[in-house]
C-alpha positions in Angstrom: -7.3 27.9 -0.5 -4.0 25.8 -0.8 -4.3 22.5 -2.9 -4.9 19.3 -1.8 -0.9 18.3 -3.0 0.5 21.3 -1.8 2.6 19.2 1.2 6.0 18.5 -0.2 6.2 15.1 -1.0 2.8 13.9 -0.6 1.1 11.5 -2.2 -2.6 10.9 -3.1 -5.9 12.5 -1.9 -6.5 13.5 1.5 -8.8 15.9 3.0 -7.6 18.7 5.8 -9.5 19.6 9.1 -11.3 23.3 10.0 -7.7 23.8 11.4 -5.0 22.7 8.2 -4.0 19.2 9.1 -4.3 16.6 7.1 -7.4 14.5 8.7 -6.4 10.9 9.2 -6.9 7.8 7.0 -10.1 5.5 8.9 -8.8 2.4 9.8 -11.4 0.4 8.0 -10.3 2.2 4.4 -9.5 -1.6 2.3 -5.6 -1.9 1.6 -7.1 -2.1 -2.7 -7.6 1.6 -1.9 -4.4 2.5 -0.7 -2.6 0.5 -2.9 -4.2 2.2 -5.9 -4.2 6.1 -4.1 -0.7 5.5 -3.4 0.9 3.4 -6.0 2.0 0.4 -3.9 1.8 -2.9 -4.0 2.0 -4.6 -1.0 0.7 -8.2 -1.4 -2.4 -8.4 1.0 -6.1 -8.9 0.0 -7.3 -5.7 -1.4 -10.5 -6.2 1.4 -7.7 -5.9 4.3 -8.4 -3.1 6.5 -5.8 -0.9 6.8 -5.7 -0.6 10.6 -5.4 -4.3 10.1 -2.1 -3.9 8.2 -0.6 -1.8 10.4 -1.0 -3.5 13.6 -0.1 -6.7 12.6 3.1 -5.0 10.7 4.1 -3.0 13.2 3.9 -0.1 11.3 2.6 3.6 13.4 1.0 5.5 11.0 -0.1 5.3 6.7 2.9 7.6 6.4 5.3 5.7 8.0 4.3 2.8 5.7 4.3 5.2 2.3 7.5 6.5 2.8 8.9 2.9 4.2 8.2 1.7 0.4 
């Protein structure tokens, strides 16, 4: 079975689905975890949701906002 870093270029932890893709970060994971899975530091409350954060930021998707950085 492949690693869980074996994407080039990604970052952190993140679990795959029955078919390969990387499963999607929940919306309610806090913005403390993401900053500390991902090395950012994005000046929010670390309680924020992340779905939060990217709605009111305009920002698509947790990659879109790791690779923004």
């Amino acid at each position: 079975m492949a690693s869980k870093h074996d994407a080039a270029g990604m970052r952190g932890d993140r679990s795959r689905d029955k078919d390969g893709r990387l499963r999607d970060k929940r919306d309610d994971t806090h913005m403390g975890t993401i900053e500390e899975q991902y090395g950012l530091e994005l000046g929010v409350r670390s309680d924020m949701h992340l779905g939060n954060y990217l709605k009111e930021n305009d920002i698509k998707s947790l990659n879109d906002l790791v690779h923004r950085q």
